[in-house]
N, CA, C and O atoms as a MOPAC input file, in Angstrom:
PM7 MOZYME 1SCF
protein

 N   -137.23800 1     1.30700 1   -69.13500 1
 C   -138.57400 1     1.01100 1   -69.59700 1
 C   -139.42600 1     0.55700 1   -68.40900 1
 O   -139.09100 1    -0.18800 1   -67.48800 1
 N   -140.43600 1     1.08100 1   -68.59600 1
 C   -141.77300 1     0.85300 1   -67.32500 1
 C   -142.21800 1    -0.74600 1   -67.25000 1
 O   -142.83400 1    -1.16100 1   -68.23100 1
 N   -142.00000 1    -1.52700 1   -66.34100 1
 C   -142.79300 1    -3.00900 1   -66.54700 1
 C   -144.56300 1    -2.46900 1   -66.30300 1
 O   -145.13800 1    -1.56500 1   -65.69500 1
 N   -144.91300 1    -3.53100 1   -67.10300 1
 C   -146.44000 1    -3.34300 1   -67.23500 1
 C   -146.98100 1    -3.98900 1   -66.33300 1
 O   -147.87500 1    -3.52700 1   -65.62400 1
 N   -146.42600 1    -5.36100 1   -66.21800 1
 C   -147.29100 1    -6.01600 1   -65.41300 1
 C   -148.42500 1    -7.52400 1   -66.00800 1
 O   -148.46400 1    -8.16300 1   -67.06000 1
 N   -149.09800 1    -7.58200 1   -64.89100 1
 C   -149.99200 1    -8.92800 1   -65.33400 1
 C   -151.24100 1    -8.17400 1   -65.41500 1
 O   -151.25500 1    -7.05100 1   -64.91200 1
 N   -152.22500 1    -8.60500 1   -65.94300 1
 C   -153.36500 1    -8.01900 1   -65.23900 1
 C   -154.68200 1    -9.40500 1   -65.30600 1
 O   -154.26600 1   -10.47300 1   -65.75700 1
 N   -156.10600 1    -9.35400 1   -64.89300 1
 C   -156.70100 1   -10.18100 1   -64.71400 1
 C   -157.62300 1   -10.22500 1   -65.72800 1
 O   -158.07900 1    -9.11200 1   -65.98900 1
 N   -158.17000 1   -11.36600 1   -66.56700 1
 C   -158.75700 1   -10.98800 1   -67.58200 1
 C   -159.54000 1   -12.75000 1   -68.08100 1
 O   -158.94600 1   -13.82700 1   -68.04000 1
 N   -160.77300 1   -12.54600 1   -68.45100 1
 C   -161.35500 1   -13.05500 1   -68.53000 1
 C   -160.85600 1   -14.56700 1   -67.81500 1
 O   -160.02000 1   -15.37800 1   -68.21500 1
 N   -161.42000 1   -14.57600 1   -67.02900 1
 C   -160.75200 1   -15.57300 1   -65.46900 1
 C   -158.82100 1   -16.14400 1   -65.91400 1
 O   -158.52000 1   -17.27900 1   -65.54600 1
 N   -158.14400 1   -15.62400 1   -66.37200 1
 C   -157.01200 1   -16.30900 1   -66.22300 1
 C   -156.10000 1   -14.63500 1   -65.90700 1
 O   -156.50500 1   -13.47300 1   -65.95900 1
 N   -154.86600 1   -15.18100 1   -65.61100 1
 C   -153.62700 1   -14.01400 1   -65.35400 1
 C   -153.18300 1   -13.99500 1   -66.58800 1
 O   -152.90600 1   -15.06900 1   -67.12200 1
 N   -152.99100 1   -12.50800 1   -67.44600 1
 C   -152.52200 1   -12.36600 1   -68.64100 1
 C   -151.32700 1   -11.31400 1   -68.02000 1
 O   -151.52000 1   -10.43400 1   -67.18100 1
 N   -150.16500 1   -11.62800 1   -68.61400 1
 C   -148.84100 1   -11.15700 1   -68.73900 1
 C   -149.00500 1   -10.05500 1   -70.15400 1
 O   -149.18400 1   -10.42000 1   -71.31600 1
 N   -148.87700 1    -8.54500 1   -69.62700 1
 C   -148.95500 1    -7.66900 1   -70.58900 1
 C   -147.48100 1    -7.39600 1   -71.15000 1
 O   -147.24300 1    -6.78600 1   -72.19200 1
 N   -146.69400 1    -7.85600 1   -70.43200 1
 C   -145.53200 1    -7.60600 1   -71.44500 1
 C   -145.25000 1    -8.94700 1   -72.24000 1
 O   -144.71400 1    -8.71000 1   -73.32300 1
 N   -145.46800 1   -10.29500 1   -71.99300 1
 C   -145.23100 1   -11.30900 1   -73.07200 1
 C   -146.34900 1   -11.82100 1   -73.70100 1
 O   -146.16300 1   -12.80600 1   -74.41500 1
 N   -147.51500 1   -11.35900 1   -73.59500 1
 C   -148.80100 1   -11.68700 1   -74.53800 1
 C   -148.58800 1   -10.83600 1   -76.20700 1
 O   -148.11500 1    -9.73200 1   -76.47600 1
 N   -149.16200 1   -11.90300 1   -77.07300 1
 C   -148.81500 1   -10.74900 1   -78.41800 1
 C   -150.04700 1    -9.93600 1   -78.75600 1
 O   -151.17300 1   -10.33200 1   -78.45600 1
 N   -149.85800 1    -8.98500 1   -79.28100 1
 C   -151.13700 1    -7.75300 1   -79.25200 1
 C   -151.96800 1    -8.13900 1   -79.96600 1
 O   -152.82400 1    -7.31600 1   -80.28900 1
 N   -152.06800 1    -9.50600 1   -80.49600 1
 C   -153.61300 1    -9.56600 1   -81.17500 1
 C   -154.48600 1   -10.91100 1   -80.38300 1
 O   -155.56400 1   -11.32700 1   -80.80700 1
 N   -153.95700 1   -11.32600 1   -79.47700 1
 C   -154.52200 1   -11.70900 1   -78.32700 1
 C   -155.05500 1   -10.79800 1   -77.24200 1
 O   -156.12900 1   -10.86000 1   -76.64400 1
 N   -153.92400 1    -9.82200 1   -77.11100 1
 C   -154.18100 1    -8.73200 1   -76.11700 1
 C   -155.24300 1    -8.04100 1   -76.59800 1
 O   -155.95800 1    -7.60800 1   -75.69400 1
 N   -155.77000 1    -7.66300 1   -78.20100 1
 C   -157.14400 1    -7.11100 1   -78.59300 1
 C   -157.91300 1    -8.23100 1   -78.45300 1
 O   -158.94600 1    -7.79500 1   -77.94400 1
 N   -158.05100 1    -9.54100 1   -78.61200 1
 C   -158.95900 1   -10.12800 1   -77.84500 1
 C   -159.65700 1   -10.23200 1   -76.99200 1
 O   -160.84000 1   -10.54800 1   -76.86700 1
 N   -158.39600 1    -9.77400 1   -75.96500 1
 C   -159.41200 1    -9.49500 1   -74.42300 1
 C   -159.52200 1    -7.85300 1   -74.05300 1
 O   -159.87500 1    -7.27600 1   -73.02400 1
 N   -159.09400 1    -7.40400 1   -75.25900 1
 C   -159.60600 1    -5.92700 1   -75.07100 1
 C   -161.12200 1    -5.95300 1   -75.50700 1
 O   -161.75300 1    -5.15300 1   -74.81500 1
 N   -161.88700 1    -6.58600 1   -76.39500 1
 C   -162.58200 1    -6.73800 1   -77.19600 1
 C   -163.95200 1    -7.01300 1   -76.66300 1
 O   -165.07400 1    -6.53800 1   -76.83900 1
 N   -163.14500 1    -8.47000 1   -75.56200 1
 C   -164.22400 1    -8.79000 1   -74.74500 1
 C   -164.47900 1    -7.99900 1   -73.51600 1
 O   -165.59700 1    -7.77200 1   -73.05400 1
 N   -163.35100 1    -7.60000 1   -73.02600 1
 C   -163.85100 1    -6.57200 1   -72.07800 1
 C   -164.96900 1    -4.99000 1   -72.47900 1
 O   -165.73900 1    -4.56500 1   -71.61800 1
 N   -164.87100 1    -4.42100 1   -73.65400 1
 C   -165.24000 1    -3.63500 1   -74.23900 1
 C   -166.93500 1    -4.07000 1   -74.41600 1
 O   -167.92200 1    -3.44700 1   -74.02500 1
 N   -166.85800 1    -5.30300 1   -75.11200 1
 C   -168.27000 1    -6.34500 1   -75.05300 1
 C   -168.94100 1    -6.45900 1   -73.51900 1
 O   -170.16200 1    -6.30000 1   -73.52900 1
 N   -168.62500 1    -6.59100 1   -72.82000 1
 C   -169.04100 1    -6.74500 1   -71.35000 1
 C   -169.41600 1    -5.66300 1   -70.60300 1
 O   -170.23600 1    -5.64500 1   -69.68500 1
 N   -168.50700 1    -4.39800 1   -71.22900 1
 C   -168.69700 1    -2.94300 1   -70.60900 1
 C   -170.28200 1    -2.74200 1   -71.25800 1
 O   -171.30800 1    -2.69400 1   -70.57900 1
 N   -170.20700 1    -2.64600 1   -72.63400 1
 C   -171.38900 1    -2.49400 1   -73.33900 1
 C   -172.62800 1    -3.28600 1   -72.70700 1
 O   -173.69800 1    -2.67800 1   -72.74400 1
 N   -172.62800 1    -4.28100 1   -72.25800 1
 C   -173.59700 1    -5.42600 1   -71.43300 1
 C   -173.83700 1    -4.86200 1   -70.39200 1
 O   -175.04900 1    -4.86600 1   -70.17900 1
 N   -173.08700 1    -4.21600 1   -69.38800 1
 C   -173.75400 1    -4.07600 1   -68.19000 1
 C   -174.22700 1    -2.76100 1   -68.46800 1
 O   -175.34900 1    -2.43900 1   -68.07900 1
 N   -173.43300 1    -1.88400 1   -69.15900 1
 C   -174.37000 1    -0.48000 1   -69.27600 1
 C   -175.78600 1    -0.54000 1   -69.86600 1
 O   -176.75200 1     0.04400 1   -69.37400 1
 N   -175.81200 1    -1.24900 1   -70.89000 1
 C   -177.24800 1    -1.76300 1   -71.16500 1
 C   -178.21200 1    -1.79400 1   -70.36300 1
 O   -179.27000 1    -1.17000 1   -70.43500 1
 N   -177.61800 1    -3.03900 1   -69.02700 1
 C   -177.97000 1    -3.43400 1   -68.34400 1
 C   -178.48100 1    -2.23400 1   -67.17900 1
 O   -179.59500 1    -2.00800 1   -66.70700 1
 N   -177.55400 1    -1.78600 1   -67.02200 1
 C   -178.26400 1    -0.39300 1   -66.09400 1
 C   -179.07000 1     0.40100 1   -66.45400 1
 O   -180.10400 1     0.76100 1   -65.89100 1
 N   -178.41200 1     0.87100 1   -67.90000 1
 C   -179.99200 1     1.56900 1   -68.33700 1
 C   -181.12800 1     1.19900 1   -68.42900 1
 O   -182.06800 1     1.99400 1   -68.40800 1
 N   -181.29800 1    -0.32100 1   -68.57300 1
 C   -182.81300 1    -0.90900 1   -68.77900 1
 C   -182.77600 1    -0.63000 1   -67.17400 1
 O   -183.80900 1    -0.03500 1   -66.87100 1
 N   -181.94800 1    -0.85300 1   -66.04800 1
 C   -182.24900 1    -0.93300 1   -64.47000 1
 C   -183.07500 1     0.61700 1   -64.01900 1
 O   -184.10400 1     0.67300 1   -63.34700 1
 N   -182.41600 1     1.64800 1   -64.51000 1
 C   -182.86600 1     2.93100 1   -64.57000 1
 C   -184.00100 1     3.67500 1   -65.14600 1
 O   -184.55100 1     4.65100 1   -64.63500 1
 N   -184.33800 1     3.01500 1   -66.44900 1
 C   -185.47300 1     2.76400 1   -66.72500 1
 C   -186.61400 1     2.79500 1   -66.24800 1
 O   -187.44000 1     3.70100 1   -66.36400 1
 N   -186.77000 1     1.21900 1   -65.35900 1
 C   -187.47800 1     0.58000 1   -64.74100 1
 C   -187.99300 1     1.25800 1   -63.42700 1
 O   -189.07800 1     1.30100 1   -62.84700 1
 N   -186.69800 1     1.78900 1   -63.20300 1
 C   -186.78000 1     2.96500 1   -61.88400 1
 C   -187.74200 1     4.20200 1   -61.88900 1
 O   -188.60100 1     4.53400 1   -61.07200 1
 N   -187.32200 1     4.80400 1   -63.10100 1
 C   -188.22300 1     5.81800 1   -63.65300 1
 C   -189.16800 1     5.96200 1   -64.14900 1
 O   -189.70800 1     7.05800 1   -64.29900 1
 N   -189.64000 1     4.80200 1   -64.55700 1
 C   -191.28700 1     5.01900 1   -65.20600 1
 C   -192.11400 1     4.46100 1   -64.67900 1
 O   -193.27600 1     4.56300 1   -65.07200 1

């Protein structure tokens, strides 16, 4: 079996193989939330650019 690893996530080290998966959708959740924020964010930036 493949080790997964740690990865970095909302400022602390999360352990992907001993975290339980409805924590792990937590910070899937918020990362997903944040993606959505900055793309926002660029499009209003692009926007601004263009008109």
């Amino acid at each position: 079996m493949e080790v997964l690893g740690d990865t970095f996530v909302d400022g602390k080290i999360v352990s992907l193989e001993k975290t339980d998966i409805k924590e792990l959708n937590k910070y899937l959740e918020k990362v997903r939330a944040k993606k959505a924020e900055k793309k926002e964010d660029l499009n209003n930036f692009l926007g601004q650019i263009y008109n």
